[in-house]
Structure formats: C-alpha cells, structure tokens
C-alpha atoms as a printed R data frame, in Angstrom:
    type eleno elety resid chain resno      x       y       z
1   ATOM     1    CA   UNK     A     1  2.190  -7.862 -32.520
2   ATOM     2    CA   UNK     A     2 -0.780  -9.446 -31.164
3   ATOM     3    CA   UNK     A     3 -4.037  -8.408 -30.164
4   ATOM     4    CA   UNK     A     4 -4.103 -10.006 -26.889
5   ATOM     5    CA   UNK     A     5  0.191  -8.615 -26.202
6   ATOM     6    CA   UNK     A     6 -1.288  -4.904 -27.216
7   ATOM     7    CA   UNK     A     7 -4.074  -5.102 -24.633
8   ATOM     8    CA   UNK     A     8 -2.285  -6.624 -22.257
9   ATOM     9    CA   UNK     A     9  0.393  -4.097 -22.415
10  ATOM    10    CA   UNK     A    10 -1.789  -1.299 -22.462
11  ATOM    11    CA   UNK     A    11 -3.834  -2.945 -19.290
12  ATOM    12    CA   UNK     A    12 -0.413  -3.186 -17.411
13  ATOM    13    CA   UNK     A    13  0.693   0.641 -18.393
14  ATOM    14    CA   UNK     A    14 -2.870   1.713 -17.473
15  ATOM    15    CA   UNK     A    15 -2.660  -0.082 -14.086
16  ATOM    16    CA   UNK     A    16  1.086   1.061 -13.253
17  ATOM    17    CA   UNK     A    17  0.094   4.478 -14.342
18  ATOM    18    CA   UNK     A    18 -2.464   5.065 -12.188
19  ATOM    19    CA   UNK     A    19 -1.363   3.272  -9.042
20  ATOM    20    CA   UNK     A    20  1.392   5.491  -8.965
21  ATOM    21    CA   UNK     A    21 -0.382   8.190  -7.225
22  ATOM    22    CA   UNK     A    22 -2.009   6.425  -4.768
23  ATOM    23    CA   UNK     A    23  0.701   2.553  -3.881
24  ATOM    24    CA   UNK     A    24  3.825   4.419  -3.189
25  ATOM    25    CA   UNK     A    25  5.662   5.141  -0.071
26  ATOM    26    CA   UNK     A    26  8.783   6.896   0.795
27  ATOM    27    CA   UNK     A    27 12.024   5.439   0.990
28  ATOM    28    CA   UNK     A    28 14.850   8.313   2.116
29  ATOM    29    CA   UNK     A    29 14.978  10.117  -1.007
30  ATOM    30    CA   UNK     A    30 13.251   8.099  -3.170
31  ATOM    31    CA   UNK     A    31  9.571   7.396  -3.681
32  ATOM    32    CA   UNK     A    32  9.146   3.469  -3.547
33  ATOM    33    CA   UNK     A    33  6.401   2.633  -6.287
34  ATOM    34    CA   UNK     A    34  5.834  -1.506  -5.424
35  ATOM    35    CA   UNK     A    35  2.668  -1.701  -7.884
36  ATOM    36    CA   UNK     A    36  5.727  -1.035 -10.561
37  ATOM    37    CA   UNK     A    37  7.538  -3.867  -9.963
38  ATOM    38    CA   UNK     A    38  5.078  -6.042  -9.911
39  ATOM    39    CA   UNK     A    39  4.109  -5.393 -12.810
40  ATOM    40    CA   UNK     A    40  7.399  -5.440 -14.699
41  ATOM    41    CA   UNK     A    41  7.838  -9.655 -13.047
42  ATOM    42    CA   UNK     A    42  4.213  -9.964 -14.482
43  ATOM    43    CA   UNK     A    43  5.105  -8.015 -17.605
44  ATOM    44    CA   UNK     A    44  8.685 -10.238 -18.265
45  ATOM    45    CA   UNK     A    45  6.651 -13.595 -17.927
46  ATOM    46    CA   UNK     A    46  3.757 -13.035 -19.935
47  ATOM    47    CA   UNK     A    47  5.394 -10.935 -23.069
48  ATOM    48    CA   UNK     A    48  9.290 -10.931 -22.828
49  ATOM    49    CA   UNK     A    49 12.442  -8.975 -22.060
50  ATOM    50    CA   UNK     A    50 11.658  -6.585 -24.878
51  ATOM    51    CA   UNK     A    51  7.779  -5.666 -24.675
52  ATOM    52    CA   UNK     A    52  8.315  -5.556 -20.959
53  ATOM    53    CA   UNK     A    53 10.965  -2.744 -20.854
54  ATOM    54    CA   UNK     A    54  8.071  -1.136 -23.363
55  ATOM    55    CA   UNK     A    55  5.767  -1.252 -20.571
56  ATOM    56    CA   UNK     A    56  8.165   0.276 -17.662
57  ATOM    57    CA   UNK     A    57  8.674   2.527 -20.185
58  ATOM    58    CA   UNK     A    58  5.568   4.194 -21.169
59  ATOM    59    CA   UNK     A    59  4.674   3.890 -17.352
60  ATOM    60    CA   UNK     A    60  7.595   6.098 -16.627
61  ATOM    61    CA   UNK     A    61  6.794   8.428 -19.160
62  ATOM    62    CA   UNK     A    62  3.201   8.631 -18.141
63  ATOM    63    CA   UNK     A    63  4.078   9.451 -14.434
64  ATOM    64    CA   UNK     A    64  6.444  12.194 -15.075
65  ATOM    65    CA   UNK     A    65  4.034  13.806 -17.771
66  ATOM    66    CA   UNK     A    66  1.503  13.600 -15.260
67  ATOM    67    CA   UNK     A    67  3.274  15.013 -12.328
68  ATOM    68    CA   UNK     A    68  3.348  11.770 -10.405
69  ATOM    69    CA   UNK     A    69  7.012  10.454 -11.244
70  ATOM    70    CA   UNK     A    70 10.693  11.263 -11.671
71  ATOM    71    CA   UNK     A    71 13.234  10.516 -13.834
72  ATOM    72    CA   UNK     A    72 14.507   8.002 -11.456
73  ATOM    73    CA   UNK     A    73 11.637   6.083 -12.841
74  ATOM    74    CA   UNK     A    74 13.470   5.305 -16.009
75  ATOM    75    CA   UNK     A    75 16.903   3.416 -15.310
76  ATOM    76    CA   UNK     A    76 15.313   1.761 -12.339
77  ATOM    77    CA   UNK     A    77 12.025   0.368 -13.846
78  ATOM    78    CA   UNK     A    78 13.279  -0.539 -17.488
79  ATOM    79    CA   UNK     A    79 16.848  -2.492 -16.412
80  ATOM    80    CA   UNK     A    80 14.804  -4.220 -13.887
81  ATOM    81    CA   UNK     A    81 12.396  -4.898 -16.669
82  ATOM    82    CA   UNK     A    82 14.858  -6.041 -18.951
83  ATOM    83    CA   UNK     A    83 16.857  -8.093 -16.657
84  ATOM    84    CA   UNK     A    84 13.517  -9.861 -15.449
85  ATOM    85    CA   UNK     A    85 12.298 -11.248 -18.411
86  ATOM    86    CA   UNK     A    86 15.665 -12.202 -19.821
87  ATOM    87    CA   UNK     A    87 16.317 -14.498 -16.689
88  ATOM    88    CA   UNK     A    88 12.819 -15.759 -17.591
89  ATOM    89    CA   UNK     A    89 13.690 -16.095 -21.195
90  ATOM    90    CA   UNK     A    90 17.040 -18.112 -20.739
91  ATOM    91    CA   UNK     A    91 15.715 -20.279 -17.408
92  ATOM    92    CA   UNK     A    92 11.798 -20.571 -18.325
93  ATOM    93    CA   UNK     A    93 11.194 -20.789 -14.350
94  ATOM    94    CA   UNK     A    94  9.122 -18.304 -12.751
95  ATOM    95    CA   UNK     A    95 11.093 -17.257  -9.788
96  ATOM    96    CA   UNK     A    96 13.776 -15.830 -12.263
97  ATOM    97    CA   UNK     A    97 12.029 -13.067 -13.107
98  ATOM    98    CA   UNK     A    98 11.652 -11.394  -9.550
99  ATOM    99    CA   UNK     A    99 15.181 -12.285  -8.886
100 ATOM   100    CA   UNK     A   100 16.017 -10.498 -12.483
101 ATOM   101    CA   UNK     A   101 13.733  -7.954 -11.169
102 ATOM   102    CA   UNK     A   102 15.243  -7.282  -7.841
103 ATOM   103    CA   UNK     A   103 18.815  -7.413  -9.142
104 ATOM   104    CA   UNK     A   104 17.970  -5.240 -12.397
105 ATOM   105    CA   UNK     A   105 16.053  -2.521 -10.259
106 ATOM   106    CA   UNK     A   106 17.629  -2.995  -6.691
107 ATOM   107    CA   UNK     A   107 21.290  -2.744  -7.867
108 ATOM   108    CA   UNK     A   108 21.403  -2.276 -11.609
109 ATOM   109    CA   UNK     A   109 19.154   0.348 -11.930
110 ATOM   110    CA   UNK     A   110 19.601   2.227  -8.499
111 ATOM   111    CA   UNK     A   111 23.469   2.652  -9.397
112 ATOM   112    CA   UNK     A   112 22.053   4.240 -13.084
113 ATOM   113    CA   UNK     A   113 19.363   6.553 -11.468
114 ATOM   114    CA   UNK     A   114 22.564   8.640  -9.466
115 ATOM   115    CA   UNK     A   115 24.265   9.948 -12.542
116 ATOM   116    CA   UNK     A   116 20.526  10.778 -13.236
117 ATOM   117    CA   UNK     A   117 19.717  12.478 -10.291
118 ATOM   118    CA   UNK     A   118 23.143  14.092  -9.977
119 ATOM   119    CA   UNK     A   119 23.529  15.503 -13.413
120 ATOM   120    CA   UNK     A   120 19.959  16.112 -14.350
121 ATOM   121    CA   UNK     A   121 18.108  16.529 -10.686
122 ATOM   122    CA   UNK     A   122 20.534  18.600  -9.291
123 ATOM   123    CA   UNK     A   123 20.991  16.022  -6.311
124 ATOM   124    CA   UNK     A   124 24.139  14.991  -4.448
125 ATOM   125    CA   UNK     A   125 24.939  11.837  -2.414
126 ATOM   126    CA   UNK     A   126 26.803   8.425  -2.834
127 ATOM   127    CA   UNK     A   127 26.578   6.414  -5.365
128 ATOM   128    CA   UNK     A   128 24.619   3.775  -3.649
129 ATOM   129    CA   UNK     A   129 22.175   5.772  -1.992
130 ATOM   130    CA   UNK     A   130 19.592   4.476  -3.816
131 ATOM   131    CA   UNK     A   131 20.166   0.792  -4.126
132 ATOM   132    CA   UNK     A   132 18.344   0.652  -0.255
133 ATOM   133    CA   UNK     A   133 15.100   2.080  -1.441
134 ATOM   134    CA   UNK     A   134 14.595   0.484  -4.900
135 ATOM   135    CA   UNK     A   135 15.954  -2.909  -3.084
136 ATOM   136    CA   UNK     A   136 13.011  -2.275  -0.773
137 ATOM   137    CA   UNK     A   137 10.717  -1.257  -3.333
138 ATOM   138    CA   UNK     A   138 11.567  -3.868  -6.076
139 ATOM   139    CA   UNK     A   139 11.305  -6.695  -3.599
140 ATOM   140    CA   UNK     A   140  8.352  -6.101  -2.501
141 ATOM   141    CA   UNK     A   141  6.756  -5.557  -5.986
142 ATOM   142    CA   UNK     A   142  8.730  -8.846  -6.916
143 ATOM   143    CA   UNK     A   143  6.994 -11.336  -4.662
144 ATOM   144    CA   UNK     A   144  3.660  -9.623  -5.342
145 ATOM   145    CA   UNK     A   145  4.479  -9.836  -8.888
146 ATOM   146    CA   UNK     A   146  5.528 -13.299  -8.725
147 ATOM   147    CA   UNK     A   147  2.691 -14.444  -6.524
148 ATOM   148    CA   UNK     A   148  0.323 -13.520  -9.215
149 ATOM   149    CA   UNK     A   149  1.715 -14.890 -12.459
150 ATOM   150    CA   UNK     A   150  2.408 -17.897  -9.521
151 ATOM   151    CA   UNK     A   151 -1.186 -18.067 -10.014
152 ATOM   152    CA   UNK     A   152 -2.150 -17.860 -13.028
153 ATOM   153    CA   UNK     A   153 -2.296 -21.489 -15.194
154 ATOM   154    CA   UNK     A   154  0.810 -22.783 -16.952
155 ATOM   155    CA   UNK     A   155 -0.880 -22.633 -20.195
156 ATOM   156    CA   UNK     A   156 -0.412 -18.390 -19.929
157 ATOM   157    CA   UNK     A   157  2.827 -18.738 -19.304
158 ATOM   158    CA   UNK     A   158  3.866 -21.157 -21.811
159 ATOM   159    CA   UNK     A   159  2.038 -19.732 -24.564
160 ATOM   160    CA   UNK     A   160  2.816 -16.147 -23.826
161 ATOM   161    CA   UNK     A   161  5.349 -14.305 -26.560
162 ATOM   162    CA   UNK     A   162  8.313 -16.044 -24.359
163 ATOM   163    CA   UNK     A   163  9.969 -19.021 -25.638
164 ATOM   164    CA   UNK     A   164 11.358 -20.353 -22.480
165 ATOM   165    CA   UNK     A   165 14.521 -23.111 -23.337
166 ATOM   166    CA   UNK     A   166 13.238 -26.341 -23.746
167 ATOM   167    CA   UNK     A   167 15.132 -28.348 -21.668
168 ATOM   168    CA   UNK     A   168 14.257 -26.423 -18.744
169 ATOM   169    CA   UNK     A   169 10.115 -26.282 -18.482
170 ATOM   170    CA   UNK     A   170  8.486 -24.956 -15.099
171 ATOM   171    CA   UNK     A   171  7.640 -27.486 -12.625
C-alpha cells in the first residue's frame, strides 16, 4: 500500500472518528452520523471498494470503543462503503458512488443493522425501521460527499488506487 492511501485513510478514520460526537442527529431510533457518509463517497472514489469498507470500518470500531457509536454502525457504514466504490469502480463516474452509497447504507445496510439490533441490542421493531433514518442520513452525507470529491481535480480521481473502465471516463 501506498504512502499517500495509508495517510489518507488514516486522515478519513481520524475525521469520521471524531465528528461522530459532535455531526450527528437523531433519526427515531437511530443516531444519523452524515460526516460518515461522506466520507465513505469520498473514501470509494479516491481508494476503492476495498480500502473504503477499511475505513467505515475502523471508524465503526473507533466509535463504539469510544462510547460514541453502536453496532448499527457496522452493516450500515461498510455495505454502503462497499457498494459505493464498486459502482465507482465498474462506471468510473462520480455520481455512482453516492448513489452506491445511498442504496448500500439506506436500504442494504439498514435491512442488515435489524437482525443486529434485534439479536444483539435487545431491540424490537420491523424490519424496515431503519431504512428511513440511514436513507436520511446517507443522503445527506452522499451529496456532501460527492460535492467535495466534485471538487477536487480529475487528476485525484483518475490516479487514485481505482481503475475506473476505460471506455467510460468522467466528463
């Protein structure tokens, strides 16, 4: 792994770690973390699927070890992770990785965290009562997300540790 990948992942855990006490808001039963998914659409462009679910994970694990998090944090952050940067990866078009991140989080993810928070929270409900709050918390943290590596030059993008296809380069 690179130099520049390392820092930048630690940079991204650092900053996701410690926004998560203070950029959150609650959403029913869940506590909406925004910063998070921003920085899983930012992770997903600049290193990849696989060093991006890295990232949502060691956030995760630093916010429950520090009191700030839940397990929720885990199926909901790392799909959404994954699912961003692989729409990246296979469409090399910016916008794909919000919508990954959205769809990964929003749906995939919130339908994973209730066997989680059933079985290992204690907590009962429907199955979908968290795809409203991370929906509302992954879109948000996707267009912030997305307006930043939006702005950042091409050259980032293109030469970051995703190989976007060929045929399809962003406009």
């Amino acid at each position: 792994m690179k130099t520049r990948e390392l820092t930048l992942m630690a940079l991204l855990v650092a900053l996701g770690t410690a926004t998560a006490r203070v950029a959150w808001f609650s959403v029913g039963v869940a506590k909406a973390t925004p910063v998070q998914h921003a920085i899983n659409v930012m992770a997903a462009v600049l290193l990849g699927p696989e060093r991006a679910v890295v990232v949502a994970f060691l956030i995760g694990l630093l916010r429950n070890l520090l009191g700030v998090g839940s397990l929720l944090a885990f199926p909901g952050g790392m799909v959404g992770a994954l699912l961003a940067g692989t729409l990246y990866r296979l469409t090399g078009r910016t916008w794909a990785a919000p919508v990954g991140e959205l769809v990964g989080t929003g749906l995939l993810g919130a339908l994973l965290a209730y066997p989680v928070a059933k079985y290992l929270l204690g907590a009962s409900g429907a199955a979908f009562m968290f795809v409203f709050p991370f929906a509302l918390s992954s879109g948000v943290g996707a267009i912030v997300g997305f307006a930043i590596v939006s702005a950042l030059p091409a050259s980032l993008r293109r030469h970051s540790a995703v190989q976007p296809h060929a045929a399809s380069q962003e406009q």
